[in-house]
C-alpha positions in Angstrom: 78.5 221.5 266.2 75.9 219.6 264.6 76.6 217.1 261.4 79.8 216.3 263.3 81.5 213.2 265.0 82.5 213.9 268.4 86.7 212.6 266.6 86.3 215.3 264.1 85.5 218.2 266.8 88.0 216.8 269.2 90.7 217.0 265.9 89.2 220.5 264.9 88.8 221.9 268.7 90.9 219.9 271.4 90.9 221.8 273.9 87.1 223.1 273.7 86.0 219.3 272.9 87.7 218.5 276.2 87.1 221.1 278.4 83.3 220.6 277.3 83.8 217.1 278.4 85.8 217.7 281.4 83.4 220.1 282.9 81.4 217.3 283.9 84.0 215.5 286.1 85.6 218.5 286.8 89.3 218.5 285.4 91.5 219.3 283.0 94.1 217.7 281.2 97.8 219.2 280.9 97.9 218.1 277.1 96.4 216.0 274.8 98.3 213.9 272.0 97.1 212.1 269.4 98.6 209.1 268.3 97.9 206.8 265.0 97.8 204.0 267.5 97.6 203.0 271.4 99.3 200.1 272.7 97.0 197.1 271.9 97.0 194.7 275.2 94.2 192.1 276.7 93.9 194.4 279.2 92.9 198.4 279.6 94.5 198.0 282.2 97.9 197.9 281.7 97.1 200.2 278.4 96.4 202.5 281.2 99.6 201.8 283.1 102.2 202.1 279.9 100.6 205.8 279.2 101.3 206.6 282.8 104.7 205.2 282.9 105.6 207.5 279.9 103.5 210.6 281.0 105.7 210.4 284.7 108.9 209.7 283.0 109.1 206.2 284.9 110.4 202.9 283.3 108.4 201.0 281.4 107.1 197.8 283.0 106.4 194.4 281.2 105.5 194.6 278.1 105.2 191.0 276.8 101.2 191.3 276.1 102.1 194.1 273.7 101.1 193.4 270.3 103.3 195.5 269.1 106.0 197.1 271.1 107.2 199.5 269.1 103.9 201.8 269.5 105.1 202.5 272.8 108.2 203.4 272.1 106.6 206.1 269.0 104.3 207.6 271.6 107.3 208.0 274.2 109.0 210.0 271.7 106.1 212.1 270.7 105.8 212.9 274.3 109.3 213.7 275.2 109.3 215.5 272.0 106.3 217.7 273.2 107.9 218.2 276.2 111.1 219.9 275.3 
């Protein structure tokens, strides 16, 4: 799609956007959210970790680096909501 932004094809066509993508390190994701905002941390790392946690239902670990807390808890519910 030419005259596009790879955002606007992935909002238009998520799951050809991805699969376009994932082709080239062959997998798939289950499902794909979008969120208004991702936990902001120092660290991808623990970004990374805090998706996890909520995509496998675990507890949440520290969160004191969050700069704001309550992101997580809106993209919990979004999944859990997705999910039932």
């Amino acid at each position: 799609m030419r005259g596009t932004t790879a955002h606007e094809r992935a909002r238009r066509d998520p799951e050809g956007y991805w699969a376009d993508w994932a082709k080239q390190l062959e997998w798939k994701p289950d499902d794909i959210l979008f969120s208004a905002d991702l936990p902001k941390t120092r660290s991808g790392k623990i970004m990374r970790r805090l998706l996890k946690d909520i995509a496998e239902g675990r507890a949440l670990g520290d969160t004191p680096t969050l700069a704001d807390p309550a992101v997580v808890a809106k993209l919990r519910d979004q999944y859990e909501s997705q999910e039932t």
